[in-house]
Every structure is written in C-alpha cells, then in structure tokens.
C-alpha positions in Angstrom: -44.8 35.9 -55.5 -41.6 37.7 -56.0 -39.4 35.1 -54.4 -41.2 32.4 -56.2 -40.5 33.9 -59.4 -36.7 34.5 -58.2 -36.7 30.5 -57.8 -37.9 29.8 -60.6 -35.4 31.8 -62.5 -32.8 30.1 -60.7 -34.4 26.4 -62.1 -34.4 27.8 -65.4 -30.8 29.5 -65.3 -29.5 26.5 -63.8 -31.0 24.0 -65.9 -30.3 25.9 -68.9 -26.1 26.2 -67.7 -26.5 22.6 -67.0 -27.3 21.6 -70.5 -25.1 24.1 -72.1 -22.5 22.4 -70.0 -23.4 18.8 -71.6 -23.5 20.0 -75.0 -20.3 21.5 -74.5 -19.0 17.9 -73.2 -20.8 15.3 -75.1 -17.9 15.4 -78.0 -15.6 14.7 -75.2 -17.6 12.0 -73.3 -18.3 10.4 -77.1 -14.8 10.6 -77.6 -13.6 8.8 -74.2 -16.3 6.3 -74.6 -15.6 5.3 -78.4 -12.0 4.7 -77.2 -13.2 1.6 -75.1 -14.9 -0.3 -78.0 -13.6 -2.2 -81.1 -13.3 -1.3 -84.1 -16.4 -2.8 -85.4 -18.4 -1.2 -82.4 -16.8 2.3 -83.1 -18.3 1.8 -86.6 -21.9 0.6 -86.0 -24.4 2.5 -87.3 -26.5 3.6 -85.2 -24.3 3.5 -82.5 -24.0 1.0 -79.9 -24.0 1.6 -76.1 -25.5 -1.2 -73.9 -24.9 -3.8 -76.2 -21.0 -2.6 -77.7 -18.0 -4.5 -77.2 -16.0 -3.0 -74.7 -12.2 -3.4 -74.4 -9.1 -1.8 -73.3 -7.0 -3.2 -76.3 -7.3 0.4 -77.9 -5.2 2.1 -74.9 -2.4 -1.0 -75.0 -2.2 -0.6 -79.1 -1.6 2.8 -78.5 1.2 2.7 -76.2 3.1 0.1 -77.4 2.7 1.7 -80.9 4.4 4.7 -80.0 6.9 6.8 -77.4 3.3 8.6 -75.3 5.6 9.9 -72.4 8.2 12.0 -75.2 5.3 13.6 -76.7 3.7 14.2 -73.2 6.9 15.9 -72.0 7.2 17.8 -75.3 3.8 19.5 -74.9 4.7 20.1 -71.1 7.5 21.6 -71.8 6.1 23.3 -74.8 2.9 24.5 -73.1 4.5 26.2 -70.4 8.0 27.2 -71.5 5.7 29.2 -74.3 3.5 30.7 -71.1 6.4 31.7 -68.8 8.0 33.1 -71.3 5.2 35.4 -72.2 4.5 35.8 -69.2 8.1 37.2 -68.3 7.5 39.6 -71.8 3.9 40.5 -71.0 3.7 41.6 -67.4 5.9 44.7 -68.5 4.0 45.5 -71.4 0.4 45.1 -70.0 2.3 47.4 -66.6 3.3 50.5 -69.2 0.1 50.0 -71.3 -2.1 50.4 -68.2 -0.5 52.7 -66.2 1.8 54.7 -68.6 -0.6 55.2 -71.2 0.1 57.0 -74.6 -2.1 58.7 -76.9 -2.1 55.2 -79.2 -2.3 52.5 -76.4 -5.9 51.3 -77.3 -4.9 51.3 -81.3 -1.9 49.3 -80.4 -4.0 46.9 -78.3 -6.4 46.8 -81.2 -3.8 46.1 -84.0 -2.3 43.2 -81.2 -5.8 41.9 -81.3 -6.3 42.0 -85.1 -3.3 39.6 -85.4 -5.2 37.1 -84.1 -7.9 37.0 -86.7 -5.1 36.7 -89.4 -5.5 32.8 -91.0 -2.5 30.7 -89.6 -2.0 29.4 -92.8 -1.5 32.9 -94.3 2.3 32.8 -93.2 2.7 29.6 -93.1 5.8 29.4 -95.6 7.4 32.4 -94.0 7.4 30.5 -90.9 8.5 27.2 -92.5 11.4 29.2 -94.3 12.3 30.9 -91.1 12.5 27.7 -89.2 14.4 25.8 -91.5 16.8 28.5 -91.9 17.7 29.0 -88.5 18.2 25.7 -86.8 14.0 26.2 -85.2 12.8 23.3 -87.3 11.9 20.4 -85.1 13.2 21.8 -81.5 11.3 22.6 -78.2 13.1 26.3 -78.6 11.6 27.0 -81.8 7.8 25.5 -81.0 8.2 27.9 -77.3 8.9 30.8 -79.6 6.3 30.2 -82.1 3.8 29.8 -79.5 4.5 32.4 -77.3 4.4 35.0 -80.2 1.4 33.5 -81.4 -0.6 34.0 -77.9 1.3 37.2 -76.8 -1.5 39.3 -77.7 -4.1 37.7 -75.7 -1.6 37.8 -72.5 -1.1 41.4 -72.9 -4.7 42.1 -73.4 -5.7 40.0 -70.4 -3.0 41.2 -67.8 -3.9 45.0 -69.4 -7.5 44.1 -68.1 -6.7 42.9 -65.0 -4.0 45.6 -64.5 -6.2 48.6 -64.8 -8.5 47.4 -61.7 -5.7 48.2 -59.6 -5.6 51.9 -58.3 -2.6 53.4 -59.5 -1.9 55.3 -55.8 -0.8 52.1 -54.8 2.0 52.4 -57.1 2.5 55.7 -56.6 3.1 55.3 -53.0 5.5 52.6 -53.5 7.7 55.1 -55.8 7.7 57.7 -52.9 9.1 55.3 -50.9 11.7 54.7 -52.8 10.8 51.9 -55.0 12.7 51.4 -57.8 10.6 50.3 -61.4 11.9 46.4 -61.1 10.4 46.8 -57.7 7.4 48.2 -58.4 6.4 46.1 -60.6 7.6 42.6 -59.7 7.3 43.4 -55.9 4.0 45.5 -55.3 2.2 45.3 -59.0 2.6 41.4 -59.7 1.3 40.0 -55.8 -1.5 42.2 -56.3 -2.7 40.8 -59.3 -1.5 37.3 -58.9 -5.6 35.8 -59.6 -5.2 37.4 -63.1 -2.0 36.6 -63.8 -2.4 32.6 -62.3 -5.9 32.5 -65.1 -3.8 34.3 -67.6 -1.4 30.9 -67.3 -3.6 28.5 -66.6 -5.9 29.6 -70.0 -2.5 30.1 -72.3 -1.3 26.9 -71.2 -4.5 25.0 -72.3 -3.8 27.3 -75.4 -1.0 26.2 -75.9 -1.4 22.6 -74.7 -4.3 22.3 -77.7 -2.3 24.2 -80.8 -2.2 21.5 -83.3 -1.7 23.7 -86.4 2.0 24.3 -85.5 2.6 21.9 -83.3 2.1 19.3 -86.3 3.6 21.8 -89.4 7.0 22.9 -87.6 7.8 19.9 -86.0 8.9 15.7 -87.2 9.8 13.7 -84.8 12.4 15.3 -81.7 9.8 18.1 -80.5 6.6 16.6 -81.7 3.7 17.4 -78.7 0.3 15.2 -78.2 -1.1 16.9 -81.0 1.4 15.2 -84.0 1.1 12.1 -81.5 -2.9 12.3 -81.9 -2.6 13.3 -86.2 0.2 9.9 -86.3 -3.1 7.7 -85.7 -4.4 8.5 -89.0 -3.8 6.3 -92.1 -3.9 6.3 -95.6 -6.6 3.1 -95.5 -9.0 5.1 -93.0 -9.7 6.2 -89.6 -9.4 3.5 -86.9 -11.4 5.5 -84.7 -11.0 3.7 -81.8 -7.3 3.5 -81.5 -7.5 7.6 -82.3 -10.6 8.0 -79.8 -7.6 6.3 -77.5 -5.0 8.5 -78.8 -7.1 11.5 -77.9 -8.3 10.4 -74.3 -4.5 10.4 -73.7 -3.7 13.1 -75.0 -6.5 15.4 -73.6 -7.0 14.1 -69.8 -3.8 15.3 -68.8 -4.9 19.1 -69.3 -8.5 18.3 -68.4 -7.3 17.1 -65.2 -5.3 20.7 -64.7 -8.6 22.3 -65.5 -10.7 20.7 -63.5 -8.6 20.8 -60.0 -7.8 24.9 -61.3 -11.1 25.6 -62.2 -12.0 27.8 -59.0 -8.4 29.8 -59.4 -9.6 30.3 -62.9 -12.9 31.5 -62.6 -11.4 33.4 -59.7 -8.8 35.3 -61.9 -11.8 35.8 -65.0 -13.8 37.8 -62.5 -10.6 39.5 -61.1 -11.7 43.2 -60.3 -15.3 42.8 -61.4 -16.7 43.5 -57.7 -15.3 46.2 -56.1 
C-alpha cells in the first residue's frame, strides 16, 4: 500500500510540475505562434489556430526593417560584459562576507537586498543626469555599468550562499602552505565553487539579457540591446502584433536557447551544497 501511495504521489507531483511548466510557457508559445500569422489572424477574435493564415512575411518585415544583428551584439556584449564584471567585483566580496565575517555582515547583506525592491523609476533622473553628464549616455560602457550595479546585489548574495557550503579548513590549509590571498581565492576558493558561480552567470546573464527598463531609457540608437529593438515595433497607429510577436521570437530564442542546452549546469549550481 505504501509504495502504491508513493506512486501515486509521484503522478500527482509530476503532473502538477508538468502543468505548472505549461502555464509558465504558454505566453511564450502564444507569442512564437502569433509571430507566424497575418495581421488580420493575429487580431481575430476568438483566436484562430487550425484555420489562421500562416506566413513567414512577419520575420522578413522585421529584418529588413531594421539592423537585428547590432542590437543582438549589443545585448551580447551588454549581458555579459555586465556579468563578468560583477563577477570579477563579487567573488571577493561574497569570499570576505562568508568567511571573514563582521559583526554587521547579515545587515549589510540585508540593506544590499533591500536595494532591489527600490522602484527603478525612483532614480530614474539621477541616472539620466549622471549619464548625460559623463559621456555614459548611449554606450555599451555605460549600459555594462548600469547593469552590473543594478544586479550586484543578487551576485553577492548568491556566491555568499554558495560560499558558506564550503568548509573553511580547506582555506585554512591552503594559507599554511603558503598561499597567498590572490591565491586562495582565485586558485583553491573559485574551482571549488565553480557550479555556483557558472548558475550565478548563467541566471545574471538572462538578467541582464531581459532588462528592458534601462536598456530602452539610457540608450538611442549606438548601444540600443533587443529590448529597444523589440519597444521600436510599436507605433503611434497601434500594435502590429504580429511583426512585434516576430520582433520578440527574435529577440528571446537566442537566450532561450542558452537556457535550455545550460539548464542541467544551472539547476546543478541552484542546488550547490544542498546534499552533503
């Protein structure tokens, strides 16, 4: 009886992640599949499957309307120029934080934290000022910086995480054999916690890759990303929502593709240190 009931359970659970996982994706799958009709089929009410006009006029529009491989290279480069570079800032910080702890380590995490729930908008012309000011407006540099800053906080907090399931006699040992701090960090630390630190990438760069608010409000043309090139399919006479469905497809398979062929080195590094 028991085992039956453990089967069960497994049917349910599974069934249950299976349709959380399709609610989760239907926007996406709608979105991919209005991007293949007309105009007139996009707008049909109630929608039209079987019997829609399919076409691939949407994804032709859309490229010869605009420069798709400058954006694509903007958010590459913007995506994980932003990551590294946390990266490079965070791994030292999450290091002290976790094994160097001072009496108000968790209240700076928290405050690092609480930064995050601050509205973008609320220093919105700081920023804008800032930018303008010092040459940022409108450059790769400036969006990398903005970026970085903006998901610093959840790189610390994740690397502190993944830092503080490693035993600190490991590091100890390595500074009685003479280890210097560079060392011991980037030599015996980092290896160790490479699973954490590869999801720790991989997620900011998906962050980063999918920041429209910025992307669109600091930039014009030179370091615009796939987010401005999605918001440039918008008119003043309306939605076509099939040339932006198109727009989007484009703009989103790129990193969906990233996730899905990471998705095991992701889930790896999310359960880093859970089973010991």
């Amino acid at each position: 009886m028991a085992r039956a009931a453990t089967t069960q359970q497994k049917i349910i659970y599974t069934a249950a992640a299976w349709a959380v996982g399709l609610l989760i994706f239907f926007p996406v799958l709608w979105t991919i599949l209005t991007s293949f009709k007309t105009e007139v089929s996009a707008f049909a009410s109630p929608p039209e499957f079987l019997g829609a006009d399919w076409t691939l006029q949407n994804y032709a529009d859309v490229w010869a309307r605009s420069d798709y491989p400058r954006f694509f290279w903007n958010s590459v480069a913007i995506s994980v120029g932003s990551t590294l570079l946390g990266l490079a800032i965070a791994i030292p910080a999450a290091w002290s934080m976790a094994f160097v702890p001072g009496k108000r380590t968790k209240d700076l995490l928290m405050w690092m934290l609480s930064t995050k729930m601050m509205p973008a908008v609320g220093v919105l012309i700081p920023m804008y000022l800032i930018f303008q000011r010092t040459g940022l407006f409108d450059t790769r540099i400036g969006l990398i910086l903005a970026l970085m800053l903006m998901n610093l906080p959840i790189i610390i907090w994740m690397l502190y995480t993944y830092f503080k399931e490693i035993p600190g006699e490991i590091l100890e040992a390595a500074r009685m054999d003479g280890a210097s701090l560079r060392n011991e960090i980037f030599y015996v630390l980092t290896p160790m916690a490479v699973p954490g630190i590869a999801s720790t990438l991989l997620l900011n760069i998906i962050l980063a890759w999918n920041e429209s608010f910025w992307t669109i409000t600091l930039t014009t043309v030179n370091a615009a990303p796939l987010s401005a090139f999605i918001a440039s399919f918008s008119a003043p006479q309306g939605l076509f929502y099939a040339k932006l469905s198109a727009a989007s497809t484009m703009a989103i398979l790129p990193i969906l593709i990233v996730g899905w062929f990471s998705q095991k080195q992701l889930v790896r590094g999310l359960t880093f240190g859970a089973v010991k």
